[in-house]
C-alpha positions as CSV (number, residue, x, y, z in Angstrom):
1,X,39.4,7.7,59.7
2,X,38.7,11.0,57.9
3,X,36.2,10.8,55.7
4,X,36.5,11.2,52.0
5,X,35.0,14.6,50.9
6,X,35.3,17.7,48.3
7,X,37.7,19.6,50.0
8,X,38.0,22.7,47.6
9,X,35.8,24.9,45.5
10,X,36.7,23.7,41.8
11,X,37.0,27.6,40.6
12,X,39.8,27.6,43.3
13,X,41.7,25.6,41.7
14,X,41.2,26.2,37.9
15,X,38.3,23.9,37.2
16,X,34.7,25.2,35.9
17,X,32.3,23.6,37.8
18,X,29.3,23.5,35.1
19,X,31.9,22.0,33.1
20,X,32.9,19.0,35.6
21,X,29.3,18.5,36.0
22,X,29.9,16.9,32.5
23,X,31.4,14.3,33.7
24,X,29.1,13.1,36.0
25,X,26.0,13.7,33.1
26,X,27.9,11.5,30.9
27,X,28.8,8.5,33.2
28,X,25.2,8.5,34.5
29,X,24.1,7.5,31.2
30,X,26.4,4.4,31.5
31,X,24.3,3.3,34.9
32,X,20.8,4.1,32.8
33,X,21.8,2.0,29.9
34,X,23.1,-0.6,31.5
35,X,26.8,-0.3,30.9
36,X,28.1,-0.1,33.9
37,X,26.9,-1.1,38.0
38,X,27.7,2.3,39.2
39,X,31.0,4.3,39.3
40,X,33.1,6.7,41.6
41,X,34.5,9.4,40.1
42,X,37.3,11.5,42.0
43,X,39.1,14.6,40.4
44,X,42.0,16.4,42.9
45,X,44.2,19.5,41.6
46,X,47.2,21.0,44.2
47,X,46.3,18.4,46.2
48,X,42.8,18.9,47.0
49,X,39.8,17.1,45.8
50,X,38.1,19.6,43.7
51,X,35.3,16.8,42.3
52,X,33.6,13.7,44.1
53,X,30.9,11.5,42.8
54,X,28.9,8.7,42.8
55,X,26.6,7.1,40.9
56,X,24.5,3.9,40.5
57,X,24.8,0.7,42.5
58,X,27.7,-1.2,44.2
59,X,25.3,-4.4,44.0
60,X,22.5,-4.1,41.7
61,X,20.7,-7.3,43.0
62,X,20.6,-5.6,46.2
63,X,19.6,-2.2,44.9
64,X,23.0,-1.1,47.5
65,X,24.4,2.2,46.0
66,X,28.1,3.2,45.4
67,X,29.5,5.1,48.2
68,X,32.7,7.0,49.0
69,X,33.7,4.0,51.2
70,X,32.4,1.0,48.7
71,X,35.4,-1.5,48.4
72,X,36.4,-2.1,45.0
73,X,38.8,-5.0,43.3
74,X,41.3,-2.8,41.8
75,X,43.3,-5.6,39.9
76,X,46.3,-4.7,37.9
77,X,46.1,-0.9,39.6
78,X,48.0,-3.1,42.3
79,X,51.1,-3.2,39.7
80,X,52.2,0.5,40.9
81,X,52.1,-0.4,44.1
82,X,54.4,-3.3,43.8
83,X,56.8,-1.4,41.7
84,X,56.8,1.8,44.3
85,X,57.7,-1.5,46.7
86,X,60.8,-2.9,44.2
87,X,61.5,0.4,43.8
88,X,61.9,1.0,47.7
89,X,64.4,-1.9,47.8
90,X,65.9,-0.6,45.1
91,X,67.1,2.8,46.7
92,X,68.5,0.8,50.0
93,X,70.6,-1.1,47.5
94,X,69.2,-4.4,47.5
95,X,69.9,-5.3,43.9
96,X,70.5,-3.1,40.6
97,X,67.4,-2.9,37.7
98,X,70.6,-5.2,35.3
99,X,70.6,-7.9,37.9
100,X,69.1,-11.1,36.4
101,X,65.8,-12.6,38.0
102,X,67.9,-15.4,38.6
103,X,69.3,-14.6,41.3
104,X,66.5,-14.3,43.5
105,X,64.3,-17.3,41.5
106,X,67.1,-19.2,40.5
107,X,64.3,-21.2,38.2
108,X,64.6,-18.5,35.9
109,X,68.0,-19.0,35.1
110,X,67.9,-20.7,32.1
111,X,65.1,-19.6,29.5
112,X,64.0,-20.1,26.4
113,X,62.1,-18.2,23.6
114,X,59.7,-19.4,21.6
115,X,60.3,-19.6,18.3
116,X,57.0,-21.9,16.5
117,X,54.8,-24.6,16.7
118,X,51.6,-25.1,18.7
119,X,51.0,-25.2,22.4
120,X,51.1,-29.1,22.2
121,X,54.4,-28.9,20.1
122,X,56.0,-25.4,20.5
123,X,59.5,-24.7,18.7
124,X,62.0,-23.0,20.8
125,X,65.9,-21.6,20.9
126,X,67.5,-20.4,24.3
127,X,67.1,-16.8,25.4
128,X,70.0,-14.4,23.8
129,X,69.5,-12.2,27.0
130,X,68.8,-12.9,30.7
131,X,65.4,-11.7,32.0
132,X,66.7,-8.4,34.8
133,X,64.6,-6.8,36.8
134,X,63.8,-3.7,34.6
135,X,62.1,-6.1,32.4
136,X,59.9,-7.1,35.2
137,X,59.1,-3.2,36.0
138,X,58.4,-2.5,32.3
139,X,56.8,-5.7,30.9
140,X,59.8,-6.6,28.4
141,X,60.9,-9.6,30.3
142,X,58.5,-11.7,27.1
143,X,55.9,-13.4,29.5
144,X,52.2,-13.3,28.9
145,X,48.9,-13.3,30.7
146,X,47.1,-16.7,30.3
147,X,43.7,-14.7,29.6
148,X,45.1,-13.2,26.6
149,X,43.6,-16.0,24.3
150,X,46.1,-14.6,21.5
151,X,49.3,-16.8,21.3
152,X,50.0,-20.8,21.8
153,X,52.0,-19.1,24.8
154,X,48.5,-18.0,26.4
155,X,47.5,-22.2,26.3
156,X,50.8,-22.9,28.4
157,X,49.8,-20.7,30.6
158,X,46.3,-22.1,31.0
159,X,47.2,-25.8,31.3
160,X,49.5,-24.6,34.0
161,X,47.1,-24.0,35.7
162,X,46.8,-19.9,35.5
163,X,43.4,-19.8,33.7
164,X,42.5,-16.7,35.5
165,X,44.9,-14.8,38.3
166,X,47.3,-17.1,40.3
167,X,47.1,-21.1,40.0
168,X,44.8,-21.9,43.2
169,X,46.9,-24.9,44.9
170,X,50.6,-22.8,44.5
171,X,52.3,-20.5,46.4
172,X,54.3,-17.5,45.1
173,X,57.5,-18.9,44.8
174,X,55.6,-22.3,43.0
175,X,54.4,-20.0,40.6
176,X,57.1,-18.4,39.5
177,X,58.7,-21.5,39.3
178,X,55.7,-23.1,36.6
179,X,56.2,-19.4,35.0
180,X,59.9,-20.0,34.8
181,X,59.1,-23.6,32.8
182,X,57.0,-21.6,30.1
183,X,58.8,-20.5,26.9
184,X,58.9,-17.0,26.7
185,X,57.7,-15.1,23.6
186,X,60.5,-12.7,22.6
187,X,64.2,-12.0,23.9
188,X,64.0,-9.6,27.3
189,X,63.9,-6.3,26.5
190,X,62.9,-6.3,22.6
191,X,59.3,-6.1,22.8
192,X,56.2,-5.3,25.4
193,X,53.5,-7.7,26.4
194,X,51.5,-7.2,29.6
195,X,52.2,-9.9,31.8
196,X,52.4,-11.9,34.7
197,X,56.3,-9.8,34.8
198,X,54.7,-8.0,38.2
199,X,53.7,-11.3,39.8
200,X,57.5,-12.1,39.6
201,X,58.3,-8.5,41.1
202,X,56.2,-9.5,43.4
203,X,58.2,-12.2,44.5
204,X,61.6,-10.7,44.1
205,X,59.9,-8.0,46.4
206,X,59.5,-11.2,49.4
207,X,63.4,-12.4,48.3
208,X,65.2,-9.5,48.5
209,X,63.4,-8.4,51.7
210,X,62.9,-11.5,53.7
211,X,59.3,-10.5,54.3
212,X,56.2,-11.8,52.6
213,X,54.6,-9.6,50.2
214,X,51.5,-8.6,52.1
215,X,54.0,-8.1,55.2
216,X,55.7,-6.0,53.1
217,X,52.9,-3.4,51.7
218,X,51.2,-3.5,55.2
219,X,54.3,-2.6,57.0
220,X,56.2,-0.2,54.5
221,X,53.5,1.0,52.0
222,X,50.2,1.0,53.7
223,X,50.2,1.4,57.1
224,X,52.4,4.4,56.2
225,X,50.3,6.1,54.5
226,X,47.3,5.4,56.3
227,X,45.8,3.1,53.8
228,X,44.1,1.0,55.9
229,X,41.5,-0.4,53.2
230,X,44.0,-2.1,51.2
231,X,44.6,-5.6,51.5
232,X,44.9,-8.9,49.8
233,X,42.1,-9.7,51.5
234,X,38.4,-8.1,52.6
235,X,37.9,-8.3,56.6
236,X,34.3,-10.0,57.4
237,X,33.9,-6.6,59.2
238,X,33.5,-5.1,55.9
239,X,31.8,-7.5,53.8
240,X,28.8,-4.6,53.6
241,X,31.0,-2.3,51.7
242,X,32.3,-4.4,48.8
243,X,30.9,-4.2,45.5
244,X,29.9,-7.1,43.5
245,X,31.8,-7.9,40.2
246,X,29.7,-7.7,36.8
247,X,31.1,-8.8,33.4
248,X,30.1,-7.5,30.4
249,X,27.4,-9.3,27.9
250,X,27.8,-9.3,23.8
251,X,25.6,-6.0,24.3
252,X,27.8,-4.6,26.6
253,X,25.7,-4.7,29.3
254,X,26.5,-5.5,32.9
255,X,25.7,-8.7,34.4
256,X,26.5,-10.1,37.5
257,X,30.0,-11.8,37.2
258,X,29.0,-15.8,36.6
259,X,31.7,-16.8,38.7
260,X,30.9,-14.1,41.5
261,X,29.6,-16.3,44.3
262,X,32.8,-17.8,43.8
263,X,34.9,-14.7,43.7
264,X,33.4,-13.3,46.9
265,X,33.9,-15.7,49.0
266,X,37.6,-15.9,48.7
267,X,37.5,-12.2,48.8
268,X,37.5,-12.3,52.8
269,X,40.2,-15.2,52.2
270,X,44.5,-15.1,52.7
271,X,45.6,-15.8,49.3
272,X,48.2,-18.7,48.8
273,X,49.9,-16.6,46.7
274,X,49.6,-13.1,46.8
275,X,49.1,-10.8,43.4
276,X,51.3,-8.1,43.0
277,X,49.9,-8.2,39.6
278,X,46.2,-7.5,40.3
279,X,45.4,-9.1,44.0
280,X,44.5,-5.8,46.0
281,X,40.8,-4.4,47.2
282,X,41.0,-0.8,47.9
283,X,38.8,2.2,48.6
284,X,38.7,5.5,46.8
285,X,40.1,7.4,49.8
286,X,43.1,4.6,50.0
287,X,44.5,5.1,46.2
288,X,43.7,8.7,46.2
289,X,46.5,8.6,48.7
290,X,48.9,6.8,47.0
291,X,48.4,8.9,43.9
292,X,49.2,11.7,46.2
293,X,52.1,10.6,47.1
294,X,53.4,9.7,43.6
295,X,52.1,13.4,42.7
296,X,54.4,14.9,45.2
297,X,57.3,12.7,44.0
298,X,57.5,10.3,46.8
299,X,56.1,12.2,50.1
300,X,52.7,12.4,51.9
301,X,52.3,13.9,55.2
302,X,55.6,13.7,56.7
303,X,56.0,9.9,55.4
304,X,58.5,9.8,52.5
305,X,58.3,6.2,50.5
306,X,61.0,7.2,48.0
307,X,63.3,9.8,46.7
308,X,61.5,12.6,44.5
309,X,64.2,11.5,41.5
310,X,63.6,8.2,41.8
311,X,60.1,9.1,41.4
312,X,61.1,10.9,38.5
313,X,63.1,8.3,37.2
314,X,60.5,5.9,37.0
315,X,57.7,7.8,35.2
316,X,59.5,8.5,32.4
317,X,59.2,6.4,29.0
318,X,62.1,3.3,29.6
319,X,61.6,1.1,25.9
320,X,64.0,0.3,24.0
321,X,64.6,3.3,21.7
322,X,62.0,5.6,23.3
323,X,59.6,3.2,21.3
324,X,55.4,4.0,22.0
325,X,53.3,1.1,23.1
326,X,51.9,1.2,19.7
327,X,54.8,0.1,18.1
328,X,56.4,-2.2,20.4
329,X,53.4,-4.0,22.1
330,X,52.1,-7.5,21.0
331,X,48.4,-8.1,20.6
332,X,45.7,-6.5,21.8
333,X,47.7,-3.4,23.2
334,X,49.1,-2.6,20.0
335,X,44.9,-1.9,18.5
336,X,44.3,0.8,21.1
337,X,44.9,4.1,21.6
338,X,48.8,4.1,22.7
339,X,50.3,6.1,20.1
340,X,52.6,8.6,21.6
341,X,52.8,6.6,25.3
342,X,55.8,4.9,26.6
343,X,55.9,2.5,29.7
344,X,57.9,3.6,33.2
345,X,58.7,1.2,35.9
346,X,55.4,0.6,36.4
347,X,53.3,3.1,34.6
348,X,52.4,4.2,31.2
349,X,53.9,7.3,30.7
350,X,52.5,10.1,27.8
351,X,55.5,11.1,25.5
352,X,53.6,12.8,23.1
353,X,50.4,14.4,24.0
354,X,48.7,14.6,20.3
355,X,49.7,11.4,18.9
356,X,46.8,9.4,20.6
357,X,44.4,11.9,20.0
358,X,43.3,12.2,23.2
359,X,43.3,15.1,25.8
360,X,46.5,14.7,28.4
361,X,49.8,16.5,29.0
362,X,52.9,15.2,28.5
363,X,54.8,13.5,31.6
364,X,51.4,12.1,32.3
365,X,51.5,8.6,34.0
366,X,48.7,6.5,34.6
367,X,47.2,2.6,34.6
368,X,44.2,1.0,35.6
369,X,42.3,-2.4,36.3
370,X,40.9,-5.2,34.4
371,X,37.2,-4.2,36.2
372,X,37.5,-1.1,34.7
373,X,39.6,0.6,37.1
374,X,41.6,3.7,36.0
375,X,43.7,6.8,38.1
376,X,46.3,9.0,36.3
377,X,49.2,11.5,37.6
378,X,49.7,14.7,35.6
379,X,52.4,16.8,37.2
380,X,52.0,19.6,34.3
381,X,48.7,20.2,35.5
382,X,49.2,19.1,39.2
383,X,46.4,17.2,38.7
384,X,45.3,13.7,40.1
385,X,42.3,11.3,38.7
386,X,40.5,8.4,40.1
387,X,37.9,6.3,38.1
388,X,36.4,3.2,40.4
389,X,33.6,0.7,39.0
390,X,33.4,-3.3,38.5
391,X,32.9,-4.2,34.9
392,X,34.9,-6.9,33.3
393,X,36.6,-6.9,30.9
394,X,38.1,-3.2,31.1
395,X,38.3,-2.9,26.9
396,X,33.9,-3.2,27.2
397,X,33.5,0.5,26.7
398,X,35.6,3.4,26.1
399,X,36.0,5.2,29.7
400,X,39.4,6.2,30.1
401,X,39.8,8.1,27.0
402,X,36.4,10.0,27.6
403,X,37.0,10.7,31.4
404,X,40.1,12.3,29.9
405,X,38.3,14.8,27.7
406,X,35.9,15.5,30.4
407,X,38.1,16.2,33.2
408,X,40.4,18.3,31.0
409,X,37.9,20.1,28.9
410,X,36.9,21.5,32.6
411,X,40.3,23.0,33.6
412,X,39.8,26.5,31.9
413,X,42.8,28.6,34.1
């Protein structure tokens, strides 16, 4: 495997290297204070990595650093990854974004909507519109993240058995199923909550294919692309390189995960059901692939996963209206800084450059990972980023809007 390395000088391509230096000076604070384990940061323009760097440790206890190999749980930045999959199926005609969930998990045929009540006694009507795949891809479909903590909805979801990830004793289809039983918490298609909508993409994915979804990312995403560090699962062969999980403490600071003993041992474990929510490990050198690949609108070496307008298709804005997160997201979403970014098939996408406030071009398209995760795509500037660490929750600090300014206060041509 070729190793992951700077491959161009950054004046070559437009960048100032004293002022990328700033973004290494700045994150290194975050090790010293205690903010964060330690961090890769990766910074590619016309398709050459122009910045590399790493910092602090990939298990404290240990005193083992963060390398350009170090495994990291990516979490929900598995979500593009499923949709480049439905999207895949998509182009060889295997079902139309209107066709109703249904008929793949016939379970989800007849919904409700909540409408009142508590989780003990919730009030409900039935669904005015069927949940279709779109809804899935852009998290309309009105299903909710058990870890939420913000609506009676959230309890279902947890006395299901979904108190964090997947339910341990059910398979993917069983899931979806329990999902399917859960009042939803607004009519498809009228409003945006993140969601367990992927997980059910996930499974539509393993329908409409016939293959199971970890058969279906090794064989037609990842061996493609040579993205042989991405899994479900961590081979005991490369126990050494993973990175332990830290959560954050009322200070901020990181701690060792208190559920990490757990979490790492069913790391090098087949998952009953697989995530196509936020199941994936990967490695720096893996996603900065498949951000390649998006960047060149479906085609990386030879290997072509989809068609450069479908590519296109999906990273624009695709809620109701032309609606920004800010406006149309429920709970937590709606506090942070989404103004002026609309949601793809599987990506925020920036519509409007100055109404967040922060540095990015528009057409941007991005996401990242409840450890802290975060990569973005900005064609304008043909310009990839990568940001890999292991810090739970991913709201703990403000990263992703000050690697923005960083990287982009650096491009100067």
């Amino acid at each position: 495997m070729v190793a992951l390395e700077i491959e161009v000088d950054p004046g070559e391509v437009g960048f100032d290297p004293a002022r990328l230096q700033r973004i290494d000076q700045h994150f290194e604070n975050y090790v010293t204070t205690g903010k964060l384990p330690g961090w890769l940061a990766l910074v590619a323009r016309r398709g050459k990595i122009a910045h590399l760097s790493t910092h602090g440790m990939r298990d404290v206890e240990s005193g083992k650093p963060v390398e350009t190999d170090t495994l990291f749980r990516i979490y929900s930045m598995t979500k593009p990854i499923t949709s480049v999959a439905a999207m895949m199926l998509y182009e060889e005609g295997a079902f139309e974004l209107t066709d109703p969930v249904s008929d793949f998990i016939p379970s989800f045929a007849d919904l409700s909507v909540y409408t009142g009540g508590s989780a003990r006694n919730p009030q409900t009507r039935p669904a005015t519109e069927p949940m279709r795949i779109w809804h899935l891809l852009t998290h309309t479909a009105g299903l909710t993240y058990a870890f939420n903590y913000l609506h009676p909805l959230d309890e279902l979801h947890r006395r299901a058995g979904f108190e964090f990830g997947m339910a341990p004793d059910l398979d993917l289809a069983a899931c979806c199923d329990a999902w399917a039983e859960i009042p939803l918490l607004f009519d498809p298609g009228t409003r945006w909550n993140y969601s367990v909508a992927t997980d059910v993409l996930g499974r539509v994915v393993e329908v409409a294919s016939g293959q199971p979804l970890d058969e279906f990312f090794r064989t037609r995403i990842l061996d493609p692309l040579g993205m042989a560090d991405t899994g479900f699962q961590v081979a005991a062969s490369d126990a050494d390189r993973l990175a332990s999980l830290y959560a954050a403490d009322p200070q901020g600071k990181a701690r060792l995960h208190p559920k990490h003993e757990q979490m790492y041992d069913t790391a090098f474990q087949p998952p009953k059901a697989p995530s196509g929510g936020g199941g994936l490990f990967s490695s720096a050198r893996d996603y900065h692939r498949f951000t390649q690949m998006l960047l060149r609108r479906g085609e990386l070496d030879g290997v072509r996963l989809l068609g450069a307008r479908t590519v296109d298709f999906m990273t624009r804005n695709h809620l109701p209206g032309g609606a920004d997160l800010e406006t149309l997201a429920m709970g937590s979403f709606s506090e942070v800084a989404n103004a002026g970014k609309g949601f793809g098939l599987g990506f925020s996408v920036v519509d409007d450059p100055l109404a967040a406030k922060v540095l990015s071009s528009k057409g941007e398209f991005a996401w990242g990972g409840l450890a802290s995760t975060a990569f973005w795509v900005d064609p304008a500037e043909d310009l990839t980023v990568l940001f890999l660490t292991q810090l739970m929750p991913s709201s703990t600090h403000p990263i992703r809007p000050y690697l923005h300014q960083l990287v982009y206060q650096a491009l100067v041509d």
